[in-house]
C-alpha positions in Angstrom: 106.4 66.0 -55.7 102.8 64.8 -56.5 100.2 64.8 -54.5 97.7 61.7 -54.5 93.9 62.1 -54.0 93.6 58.2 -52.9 95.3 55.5 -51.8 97.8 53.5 -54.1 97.3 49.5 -54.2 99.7 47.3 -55.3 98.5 45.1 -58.3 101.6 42.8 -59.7 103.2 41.8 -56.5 103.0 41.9 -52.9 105.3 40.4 -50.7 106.2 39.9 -46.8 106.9 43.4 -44.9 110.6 43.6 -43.9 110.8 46.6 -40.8 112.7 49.2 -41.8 113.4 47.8 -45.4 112.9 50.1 -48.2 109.7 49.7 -50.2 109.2 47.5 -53.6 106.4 48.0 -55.1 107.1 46.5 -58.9 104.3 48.6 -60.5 101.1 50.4 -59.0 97.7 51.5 -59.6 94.9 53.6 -58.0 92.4 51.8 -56.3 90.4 53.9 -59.2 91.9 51.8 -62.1 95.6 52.8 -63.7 96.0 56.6 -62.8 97.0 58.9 -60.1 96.1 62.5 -60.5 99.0 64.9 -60.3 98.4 67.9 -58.0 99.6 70.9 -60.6 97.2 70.5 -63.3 94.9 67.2 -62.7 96.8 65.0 -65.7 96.9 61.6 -65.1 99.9 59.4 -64.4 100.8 55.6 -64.5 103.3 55.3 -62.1 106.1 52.3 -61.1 108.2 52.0 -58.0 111.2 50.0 -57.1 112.8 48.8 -53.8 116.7 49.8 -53.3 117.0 47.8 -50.2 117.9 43.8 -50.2 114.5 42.9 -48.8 111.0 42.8 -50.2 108.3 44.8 -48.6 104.3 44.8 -48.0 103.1 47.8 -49.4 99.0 46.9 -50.2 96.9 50.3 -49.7 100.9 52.3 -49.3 100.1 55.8 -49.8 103.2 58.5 -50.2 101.5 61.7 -48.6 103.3 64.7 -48.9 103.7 65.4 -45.4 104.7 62.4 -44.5 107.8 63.5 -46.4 108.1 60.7 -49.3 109.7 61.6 -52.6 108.8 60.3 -55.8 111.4 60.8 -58.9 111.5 59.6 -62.8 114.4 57.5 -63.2 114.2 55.7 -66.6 110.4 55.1 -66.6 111.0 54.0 -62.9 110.2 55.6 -59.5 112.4 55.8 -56.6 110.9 56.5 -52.8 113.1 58.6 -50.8 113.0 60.0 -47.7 112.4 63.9 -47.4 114.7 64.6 -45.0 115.1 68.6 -45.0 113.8 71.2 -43.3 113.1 74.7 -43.4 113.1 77.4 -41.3 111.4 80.5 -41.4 112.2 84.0 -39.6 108.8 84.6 -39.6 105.6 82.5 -39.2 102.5 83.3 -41.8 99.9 85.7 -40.5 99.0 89.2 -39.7 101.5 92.0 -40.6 101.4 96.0 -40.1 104.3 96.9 -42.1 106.1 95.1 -45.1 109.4 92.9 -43.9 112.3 90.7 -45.5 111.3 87.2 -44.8 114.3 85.0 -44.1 114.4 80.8 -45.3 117.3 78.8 -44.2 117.8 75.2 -45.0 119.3 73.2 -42.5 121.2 70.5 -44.9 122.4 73.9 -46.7 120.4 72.5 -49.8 118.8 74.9 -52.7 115.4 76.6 -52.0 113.4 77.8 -54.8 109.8 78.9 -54.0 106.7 80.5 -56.1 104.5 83.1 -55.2 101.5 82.6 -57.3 100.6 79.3 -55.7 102.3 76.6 -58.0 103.9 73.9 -56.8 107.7 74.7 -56.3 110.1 72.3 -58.8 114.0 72.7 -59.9 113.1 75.1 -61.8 111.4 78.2 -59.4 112.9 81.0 -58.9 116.1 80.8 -56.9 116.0 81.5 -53.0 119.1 83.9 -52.1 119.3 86.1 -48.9 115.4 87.1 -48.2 111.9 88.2 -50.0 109.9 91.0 -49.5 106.9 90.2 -48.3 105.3 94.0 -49.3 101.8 95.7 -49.0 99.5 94.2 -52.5 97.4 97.5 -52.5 98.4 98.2 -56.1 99.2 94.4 -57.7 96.5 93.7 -60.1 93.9 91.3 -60.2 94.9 88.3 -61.5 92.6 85.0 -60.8 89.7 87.0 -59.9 89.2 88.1 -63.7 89.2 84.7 -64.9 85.2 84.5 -65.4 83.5 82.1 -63.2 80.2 81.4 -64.8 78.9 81.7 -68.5 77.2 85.0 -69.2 74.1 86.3 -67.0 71.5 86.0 -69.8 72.1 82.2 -69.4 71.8 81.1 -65.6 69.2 82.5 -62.9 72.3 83.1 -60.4 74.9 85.6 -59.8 77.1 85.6 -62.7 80.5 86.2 -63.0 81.7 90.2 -63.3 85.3 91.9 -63.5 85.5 93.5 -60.0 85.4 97.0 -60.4 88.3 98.0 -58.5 91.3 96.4 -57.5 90.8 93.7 -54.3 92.6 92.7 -51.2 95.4 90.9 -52.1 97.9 88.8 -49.5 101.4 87.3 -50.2 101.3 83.1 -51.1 104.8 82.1 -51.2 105.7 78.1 -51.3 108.9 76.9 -51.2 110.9 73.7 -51.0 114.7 72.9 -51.4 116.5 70.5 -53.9 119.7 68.9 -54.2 120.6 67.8 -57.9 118.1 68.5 -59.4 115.7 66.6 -56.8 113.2 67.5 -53.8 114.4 67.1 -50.3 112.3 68.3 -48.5 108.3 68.7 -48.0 106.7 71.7 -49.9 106.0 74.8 -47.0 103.2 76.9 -47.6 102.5 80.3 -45.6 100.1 83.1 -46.3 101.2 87.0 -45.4 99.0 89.8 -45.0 100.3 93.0 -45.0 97.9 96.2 -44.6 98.2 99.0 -41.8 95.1 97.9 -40.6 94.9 94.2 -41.0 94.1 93.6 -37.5 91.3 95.8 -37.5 90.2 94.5 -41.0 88.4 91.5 -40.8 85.4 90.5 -38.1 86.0 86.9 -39.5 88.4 84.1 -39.4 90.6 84.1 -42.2 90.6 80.9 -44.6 93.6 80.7 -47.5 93.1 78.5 -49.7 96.2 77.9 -52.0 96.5 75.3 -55.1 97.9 75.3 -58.6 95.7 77.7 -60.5 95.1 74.8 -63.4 93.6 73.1 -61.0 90.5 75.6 -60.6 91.3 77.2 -63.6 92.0 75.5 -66.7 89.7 74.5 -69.6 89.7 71.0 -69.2 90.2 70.1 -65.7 90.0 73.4 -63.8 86.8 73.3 -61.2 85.7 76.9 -61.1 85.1 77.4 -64.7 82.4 76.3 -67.6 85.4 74.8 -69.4 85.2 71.1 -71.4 81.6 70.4 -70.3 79.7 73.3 -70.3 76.9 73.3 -73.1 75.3 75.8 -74.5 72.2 74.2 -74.6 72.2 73.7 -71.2 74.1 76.2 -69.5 71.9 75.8 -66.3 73.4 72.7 -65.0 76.5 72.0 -67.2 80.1 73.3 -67.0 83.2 71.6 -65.1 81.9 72.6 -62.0 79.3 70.4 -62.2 81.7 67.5 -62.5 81.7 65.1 -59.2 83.4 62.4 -57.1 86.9 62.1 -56.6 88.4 62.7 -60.0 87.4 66.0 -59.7 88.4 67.0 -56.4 92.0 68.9 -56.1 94.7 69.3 -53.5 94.8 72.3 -51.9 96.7 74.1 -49.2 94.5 75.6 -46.1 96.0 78.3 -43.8 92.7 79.2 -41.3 93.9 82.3 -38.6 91.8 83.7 -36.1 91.1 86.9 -35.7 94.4 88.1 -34.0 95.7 86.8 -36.9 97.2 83.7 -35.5 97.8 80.6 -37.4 95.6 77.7 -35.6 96.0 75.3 -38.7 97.4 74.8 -41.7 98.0 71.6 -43.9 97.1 70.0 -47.6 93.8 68.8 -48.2 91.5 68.3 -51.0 88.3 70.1 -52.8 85.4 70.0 -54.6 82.6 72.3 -55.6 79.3 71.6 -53.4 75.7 72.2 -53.9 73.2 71.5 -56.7 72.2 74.8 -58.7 74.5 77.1 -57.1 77.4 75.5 -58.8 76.6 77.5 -61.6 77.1 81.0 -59.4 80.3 83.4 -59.8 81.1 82.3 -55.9 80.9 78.7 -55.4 80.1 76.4 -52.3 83.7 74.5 -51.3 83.8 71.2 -50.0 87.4 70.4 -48.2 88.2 67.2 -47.4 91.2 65.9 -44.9 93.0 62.8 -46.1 95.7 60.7 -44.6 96.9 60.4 -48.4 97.3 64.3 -48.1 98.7 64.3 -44.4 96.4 64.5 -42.3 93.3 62.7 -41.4 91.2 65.5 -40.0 91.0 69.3 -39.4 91.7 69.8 -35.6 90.3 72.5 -34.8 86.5 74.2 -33.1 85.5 75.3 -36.7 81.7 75.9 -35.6 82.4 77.8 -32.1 78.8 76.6 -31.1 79.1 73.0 -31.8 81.5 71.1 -28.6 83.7 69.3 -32.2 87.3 69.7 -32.5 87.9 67.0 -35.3 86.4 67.2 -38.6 86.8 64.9 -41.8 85.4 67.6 -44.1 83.3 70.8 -44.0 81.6 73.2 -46.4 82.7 76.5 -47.0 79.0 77.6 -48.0 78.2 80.8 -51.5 76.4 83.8 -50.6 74.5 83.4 -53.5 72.2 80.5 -53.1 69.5 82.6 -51.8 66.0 83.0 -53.5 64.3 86.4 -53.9 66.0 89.2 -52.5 69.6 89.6 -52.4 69.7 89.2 -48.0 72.6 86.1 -48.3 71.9 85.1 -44.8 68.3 82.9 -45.4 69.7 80.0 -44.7 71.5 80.9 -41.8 68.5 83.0 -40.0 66.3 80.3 -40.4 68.3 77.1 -39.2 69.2 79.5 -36.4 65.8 79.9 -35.5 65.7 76.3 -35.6 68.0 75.2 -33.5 66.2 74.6 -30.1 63.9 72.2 -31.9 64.2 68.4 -32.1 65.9 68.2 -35.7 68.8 67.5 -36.8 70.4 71.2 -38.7 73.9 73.0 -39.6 75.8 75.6 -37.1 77.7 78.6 -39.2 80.4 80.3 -38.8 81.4 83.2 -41.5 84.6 83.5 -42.5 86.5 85.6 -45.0 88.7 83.3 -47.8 91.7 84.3 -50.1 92.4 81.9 -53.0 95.7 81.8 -53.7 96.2 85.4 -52.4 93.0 87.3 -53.7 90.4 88.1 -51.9 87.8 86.0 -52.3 84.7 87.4 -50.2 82.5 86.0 -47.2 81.8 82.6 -47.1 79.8 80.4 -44.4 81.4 77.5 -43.0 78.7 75.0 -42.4 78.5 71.2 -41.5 78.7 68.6 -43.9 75.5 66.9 -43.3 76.7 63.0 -44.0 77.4 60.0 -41.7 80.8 61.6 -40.2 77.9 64.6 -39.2 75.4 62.1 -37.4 78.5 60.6 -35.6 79.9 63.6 -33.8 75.8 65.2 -33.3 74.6 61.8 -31.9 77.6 60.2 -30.7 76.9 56.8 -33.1 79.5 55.3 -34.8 80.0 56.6 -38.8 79.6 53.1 -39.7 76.0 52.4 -38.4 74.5 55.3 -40.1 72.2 54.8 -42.7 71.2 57.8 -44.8 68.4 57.2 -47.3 68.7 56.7 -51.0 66.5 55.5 -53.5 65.9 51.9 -53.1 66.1 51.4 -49.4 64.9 48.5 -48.6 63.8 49.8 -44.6 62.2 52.8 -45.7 60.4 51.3 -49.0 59.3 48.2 -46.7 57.8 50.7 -44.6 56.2 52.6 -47.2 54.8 49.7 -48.8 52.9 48.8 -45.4 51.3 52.4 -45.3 50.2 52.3 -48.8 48.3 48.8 -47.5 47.0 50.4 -44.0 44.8 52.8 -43.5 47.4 55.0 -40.3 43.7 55.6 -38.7 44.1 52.8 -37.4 46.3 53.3 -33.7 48.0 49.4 -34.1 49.0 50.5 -37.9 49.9 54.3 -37.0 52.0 52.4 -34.1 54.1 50.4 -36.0 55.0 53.3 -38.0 55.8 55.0 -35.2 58.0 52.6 -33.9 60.2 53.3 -37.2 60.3 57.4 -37.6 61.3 59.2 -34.7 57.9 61.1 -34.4 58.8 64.2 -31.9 61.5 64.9 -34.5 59.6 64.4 -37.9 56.5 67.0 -36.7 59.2 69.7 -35.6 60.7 69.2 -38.6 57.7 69.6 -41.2 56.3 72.2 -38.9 60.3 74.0 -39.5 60.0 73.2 -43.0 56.5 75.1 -43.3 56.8 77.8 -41.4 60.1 79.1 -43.3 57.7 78.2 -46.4 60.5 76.1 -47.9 59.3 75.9 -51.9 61.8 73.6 -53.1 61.0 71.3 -50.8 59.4 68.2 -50.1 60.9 66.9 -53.5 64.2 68.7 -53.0 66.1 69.3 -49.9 65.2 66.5 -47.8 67.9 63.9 -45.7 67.1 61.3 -43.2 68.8 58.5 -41.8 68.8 56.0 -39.0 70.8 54.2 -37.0 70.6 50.7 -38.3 73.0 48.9 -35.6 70.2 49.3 -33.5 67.2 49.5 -35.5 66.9 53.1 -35.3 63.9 55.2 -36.2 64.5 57.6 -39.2 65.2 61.3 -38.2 64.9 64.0 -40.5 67.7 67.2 -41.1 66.4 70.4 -41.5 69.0 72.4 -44.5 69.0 74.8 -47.5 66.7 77.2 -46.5 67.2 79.2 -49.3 64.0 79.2 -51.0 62.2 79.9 -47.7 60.9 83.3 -46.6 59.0 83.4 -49.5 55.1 84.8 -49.8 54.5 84.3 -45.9 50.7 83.7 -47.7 51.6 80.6 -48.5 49.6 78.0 -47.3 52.4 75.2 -46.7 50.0 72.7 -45.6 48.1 72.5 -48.8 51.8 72.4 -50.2 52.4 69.6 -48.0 49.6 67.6 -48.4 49.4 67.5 -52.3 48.2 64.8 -54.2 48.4 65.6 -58.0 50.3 62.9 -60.0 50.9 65.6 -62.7 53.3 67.5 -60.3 57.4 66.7 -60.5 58.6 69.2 -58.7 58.5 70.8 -55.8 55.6 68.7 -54.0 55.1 65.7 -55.6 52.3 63.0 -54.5 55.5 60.7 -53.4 57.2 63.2 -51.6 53.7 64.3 -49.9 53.1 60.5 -49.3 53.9 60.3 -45.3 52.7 63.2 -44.3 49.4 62.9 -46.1 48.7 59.3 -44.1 50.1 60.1 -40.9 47.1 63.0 -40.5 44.8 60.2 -40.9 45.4 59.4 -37.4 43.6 61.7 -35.3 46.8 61.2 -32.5 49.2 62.6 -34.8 47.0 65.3 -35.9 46.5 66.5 -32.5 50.1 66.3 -31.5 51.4 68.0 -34.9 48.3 71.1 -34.1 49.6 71.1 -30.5 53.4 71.0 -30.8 53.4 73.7 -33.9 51.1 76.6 -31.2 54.1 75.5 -28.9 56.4 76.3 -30.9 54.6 79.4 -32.2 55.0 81.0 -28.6 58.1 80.0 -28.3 61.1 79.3 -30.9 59.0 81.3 -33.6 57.5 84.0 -31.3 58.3 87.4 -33.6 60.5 89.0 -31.2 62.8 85.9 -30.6 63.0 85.7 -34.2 63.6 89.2 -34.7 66.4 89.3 -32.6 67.9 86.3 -33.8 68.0 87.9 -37.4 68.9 91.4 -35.7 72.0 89.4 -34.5 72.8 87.9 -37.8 72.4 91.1 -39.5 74.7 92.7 -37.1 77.5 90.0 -37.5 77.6 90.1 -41.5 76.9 93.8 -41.7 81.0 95.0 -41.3 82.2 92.7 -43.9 79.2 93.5 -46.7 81.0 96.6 -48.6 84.2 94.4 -49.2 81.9 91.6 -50.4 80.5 93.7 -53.1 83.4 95.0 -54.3 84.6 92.0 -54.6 81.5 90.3 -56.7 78.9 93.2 -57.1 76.4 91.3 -54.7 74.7 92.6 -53.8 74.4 95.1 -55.9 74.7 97.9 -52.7 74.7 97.7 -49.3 71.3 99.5 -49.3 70.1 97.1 -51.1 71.1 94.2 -49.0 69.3 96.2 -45.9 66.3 96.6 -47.4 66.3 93.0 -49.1 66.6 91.8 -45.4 63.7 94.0 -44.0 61.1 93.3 -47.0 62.2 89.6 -47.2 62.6 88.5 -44.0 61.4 91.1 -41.5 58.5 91.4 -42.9 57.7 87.2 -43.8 58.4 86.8 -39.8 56.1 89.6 -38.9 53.4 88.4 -40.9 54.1 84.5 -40.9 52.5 83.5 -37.5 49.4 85.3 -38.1 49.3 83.7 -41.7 49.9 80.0 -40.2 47.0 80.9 -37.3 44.8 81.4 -39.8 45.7 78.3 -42.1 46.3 75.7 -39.2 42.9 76.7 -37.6 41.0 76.5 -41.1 42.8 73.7 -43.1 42.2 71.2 -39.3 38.6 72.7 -39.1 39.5 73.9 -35.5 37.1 76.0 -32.9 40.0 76.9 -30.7 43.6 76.9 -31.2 46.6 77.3 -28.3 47.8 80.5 -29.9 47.0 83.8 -30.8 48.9 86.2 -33.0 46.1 89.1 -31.9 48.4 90.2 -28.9 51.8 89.9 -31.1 50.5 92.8 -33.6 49.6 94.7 -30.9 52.7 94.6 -28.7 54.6 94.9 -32.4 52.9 97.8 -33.9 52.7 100.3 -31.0 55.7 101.9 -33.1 54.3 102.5 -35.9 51.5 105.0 -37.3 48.6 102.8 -37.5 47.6 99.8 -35.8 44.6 97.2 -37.1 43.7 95.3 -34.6 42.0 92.5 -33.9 43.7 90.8 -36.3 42.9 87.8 -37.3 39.2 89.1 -36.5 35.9 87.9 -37.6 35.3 90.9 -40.1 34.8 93.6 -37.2 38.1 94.7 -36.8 39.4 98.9 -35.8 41.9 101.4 -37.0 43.9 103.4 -34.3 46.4 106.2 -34.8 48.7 106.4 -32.5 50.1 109.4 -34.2 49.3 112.9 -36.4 46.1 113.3 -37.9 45.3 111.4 -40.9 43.1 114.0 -43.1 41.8 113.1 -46.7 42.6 109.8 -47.1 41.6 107.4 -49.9 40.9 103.6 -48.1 41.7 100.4 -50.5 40.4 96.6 -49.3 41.7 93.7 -51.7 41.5 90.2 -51.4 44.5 87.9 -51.7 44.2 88.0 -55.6 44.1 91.7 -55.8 40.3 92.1 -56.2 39.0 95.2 -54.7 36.3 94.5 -51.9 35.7 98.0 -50.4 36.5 101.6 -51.1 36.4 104.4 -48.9 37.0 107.9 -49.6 37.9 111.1 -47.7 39.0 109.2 -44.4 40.1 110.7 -41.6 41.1 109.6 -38.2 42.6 112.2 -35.4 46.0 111.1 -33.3 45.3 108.7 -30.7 41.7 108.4 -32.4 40.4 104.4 -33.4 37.6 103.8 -35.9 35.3 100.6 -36.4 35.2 98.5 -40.0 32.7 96.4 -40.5 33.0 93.7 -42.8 31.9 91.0 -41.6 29.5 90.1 -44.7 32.8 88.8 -46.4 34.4 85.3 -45.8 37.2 84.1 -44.3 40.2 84.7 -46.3 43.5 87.2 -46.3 42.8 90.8 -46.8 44.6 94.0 -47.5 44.0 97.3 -46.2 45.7 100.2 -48.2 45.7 103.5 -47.0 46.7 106.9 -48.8 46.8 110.5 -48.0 49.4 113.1 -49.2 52.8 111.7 -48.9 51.5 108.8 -46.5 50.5 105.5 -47.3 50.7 102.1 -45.1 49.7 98.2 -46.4 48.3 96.3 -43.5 47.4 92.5 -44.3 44.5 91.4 -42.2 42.8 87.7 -41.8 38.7 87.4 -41.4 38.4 83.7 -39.9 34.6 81.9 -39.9 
């Protein structure tokens, strides 16, 4: 049977709906315009019904789900609707499994059952069904989908491209099934996913996610989503390829088993998918976007898929790459910093990691995340789907209310007022001060969302996501970023996406509120050791299931590798940021004083390590102590930002538990770097002179 991504509408005749009359329907379209899409390999299909019963029925917007156990079969360019009236029954359920077994399939009307075990859908004629199956250990089957190639050739795109595994990868057992009486279906399709592995239940410190579909339909050169295929161009192989193909004619059905970590089956049903995300669609391991459908079965997915959000019912939700990060290969960016996030007054995504299978292959770690749309605002917020308004170009609210700051100067309290009265104000200044912390490059342009309630005449909120070009150079000064106003720039700050921002700090409220609330938040959500334990946690939680994500995609490209991207990426941006944004607030606002002080941070933070600087930020007068073995004929280096040399010492030496005095205060306020050498040791210290 065929699985429909939307809902069938009758378009030659409709009459009165007879209860428990068989269906007429005298010849159907999508709601798309003369096709329905055919679950094995995405061709398209005009397709006719006819009643058998004496009385007409209604059937505008009738959909024939598969789960609902409808039957549709060629019968001299005709369609017949049947009920699906058999069922299966298993001897055992899908799941977990120590040691290999014969699974057992009966059917209760004593019809046929033929089944597949490479994910296709089951027709009349799949192999046979007889006694039982071995459902075996897959330690030594090869690798099948995982060396079809992904992505186009690494030369050509900035991501992780597509590479043969090197060795063979966890494998599980997909078998779908159905039975069939003359030559026709009668009864739904079953799905079920086994693993089988000695120590299965010790193997995974994820949830487990099967995904299962006809392989044409992520596969194949013309209509397969995973793959360059039909529309990938050479002279654009950035941003082109199949997987860059959108909207419902190039989502898929799919099956989705998700079992917890005892390896117990909490859901399972047909649904549909897409590729998500921008850039990253052009990575070996791409976002998922899964979709529940009444047209496939089932309107939602019932179940707590984000532990930390009170949600039990979701329309859709992202199964989130690894390999959207910038920089460093750390995978968790994103993550770390919307975790860091979450106790301010924004709108952001909960994560859960999980590991996925697609159709029986191992298919490495993935992060589910929310769907940030209006199905996301009504279960955050508690307002109704249908009242929330997300911005896109051309809204007439938001441009009105742009329009009346480019006509008044926001210095003005009764003009900043009004504004006010229209953005949610609390929320907007955590979320630019979020946003600039993390020093989120592709951002204001990119990677901005907002929406309102517009029942109620709700202010605009902002949603704080894709943090994956943060933690860059925690030098950066993201308030110059933010305030730029240079019509030549398109990307990533331009003067229109600077606009609000750049007029609300004309009003000397806002300004003092935004200065206040960010030292707040500086002692507080972004204090280094809540951060640093935060990430310590994350680490911790991804760290087991790293080696089996490499060998699965080579990324990254060792688990060394991803430690130390993780402590020179992000361990050191969050040691360094807060002293960085001290520095920039106080001298970009002009300010004598400020409610926060990064001078006892470095102290408490650096009393393990072999030299401390200190004060820091100073006023040019700052000390070196050693809290351990002498330091004998060193060689002392003092750059600017830019690398310009500023002093030179030579033959240093400073005793254990011994502190000596610089003095350079004849140099101005800026960011400095003190480099010190001797023998086999040598420590970078970055250090802020403020005037």
């Amino acid at each position: 049977m065929k699985n429909f991504t939307f809902l069938i509408t009758i378009i030659l005749f409709v009459s009165i709906e007879a209860g428990g009359q068989k269906p007429e329907v005298n010849g159907f379209v999508s709601d798309r315009g003369a096709t329905i899409r055919d679950e094995g390999c995405g061709i398209k299909k005009r397709k006719e019904l006819k009643n058998e019963g004496d009385s007409s029925v209604n059937h505008l917007n009738y959909a024939v789900p598969e789960d609902e156990g409808y039957l549709l079969n060629s019968k001299d360019q005709n369609e017949t609707l049947k009920k699906l009236s058999n069922t299966l029954i298993f001897s055992d359920d899908a799941g977990f499994y120590t040691a290999p077994f014969y699974l057992k399939i009966s059917s209760v009307s004593g019809d046929a059952i033929r089944f597949t075990l490479d994910g296709s859908i089951p027709d009349n004629n799949s192999s046979l069904f007889t006694d039982s199956v071995l459902i075996d250990y897959r330690t030594s089957a090869p690798n099948i989908f995982s060396e079809i190639p992904t992505t186009p050739e690494q030369s050509m795109i900035s991501f992780k491209a597509w590479e043969s595994p090197d060795t063979l990868i966890d494998k599980a057992t997909v078998l779908r099934c159905a039975s069939f009486h003359n030559g026709l279906r009668t009864s739904k399709i079953y799905t079920k996913t086994f693993f089988v592995s000695g120590d299965i239940f010790d193997k995974y410190t994820f949830p487990v996610i099967s995904l299962v579909t006809d392989s044409n339909n992520l596969f194949n050169y013309d209509s397969g989503i995973f793959v360059p295929g039909v529309h990938f161009n050479l002279n654009d192989p950035e941003w082109t390829g199949n997987y860059f193909m959108k909207g419902i004619d190039w989502e898929r059905a799919v099956h989705i088993e998700y079992f917890d970590l005892d390896g117990i089956l909490q859901f399972t049903q047909d649904a549909g998918i897409r590729i998500h995300g921008g850039k990253t669609r052009s990575a070996a391991q791409k976002s998922l976007r899964l979709y529940a459908r009444k047209e496939y079965g089932k309107k939602y997915f019932n179940y707590m898929l984000l532990p930390k959000r009170p949600v039990n019912k979701y329309k859709r939700f992202i199964l989130r790459t690894t390999m959207g990060s910038w920089g460093k290969q750390t995978i968790i960016k994103d993550v770390v910093a919307q975790s860091m996030s979450r106790n301010l007054n924004i709108d952001y995504q909960e994560f859960q990691p999980a590991i996925v299978y697609i159709n029986g292959e191992y298919w490495g770690v993935y992060t589910i995340r929310d769907r940030i749309d209006e199905r996301y605002i009504e279960y955050t917020h508690n307002i109704d789907k249908d009242s929330v308004e997300f911005y896109e170009t051309g809204n007439t609210n938001y441009q009105n209310l742009m329009e009346f700051i480019e006509l008044n100067d926001l210095s003005d309290d009764d003009n900043y007022k009004y504004v006010i009265n229209r953005i949610d104000i609390d929320n907007y200044i955590d979320y630019m001060i979020a946003e600039q912390f993390f020093h989120n490059y592709d951002w204001p342009v990119n990677n901005m969302k907002f929406w309102r309630d517009k029942s109620q005449g709700g202010k605009w909120r902002w949603v704080f996501y894709d943090l994956d070009a943060g933690f860059g150079d925690p030098d950066y000064n993201m308030l110059i970023h933010s305030t730029m106003n240079n019509p030549s720039i398109v990307w990533p700050n331009s003067p229109a996406s600077t606009f609000l921002f750049r007029n609300l700090l004309k009003n000397k409220g806002f300004k003092n509120q935004f200065i206040s609330r960010y030292a707040e938040i500086l002692n507080t959500e972004y204090d280094y050791d809540t951060m640093l334990n935060i990430l310590d946690s994350i680490k911790e939680l991804y760290s087991p299931e790293i080696p089996g994500h490499i060998t699965r995609w080579n990324f990254p490209d060792s688990y060394p590798e991803w430690e130390e991207g993780i402590e020179e990426e992000l361990v050191s941006f969050i040691e360094d940021r807060p002293c960085i944004v001290e520095y920039n607030i106080i001298n970009f606002f002009n300010l004598s004083e400020f409610d926060f002080s990064c001078n006892s941070k470095v102290l408490e933070n650096e009393i393990d390590r072999t030299l401390i600087l200190a004060p820091n930020p100073c006023d040019g007068v700052f000390y070196i102590y050693n809290n351990e073995a002498d330091i004998n004929n060193a060689n002392i280096t003092i750059t600017d930002v830019n690398g310009r040399v500023v002093s030179r010492i030579t033959n240093f030496s400073l005793n254990g538990n011994e502190h000596k005095y610089f003095n350079l205060s004849y140099l101005p306020g800026n960011i400095y770097f003190f480099y010190i050498e001797s023998g086999g040791f040598n420590k970078r210290m970055k250090f802020i002179i403020i005037r």
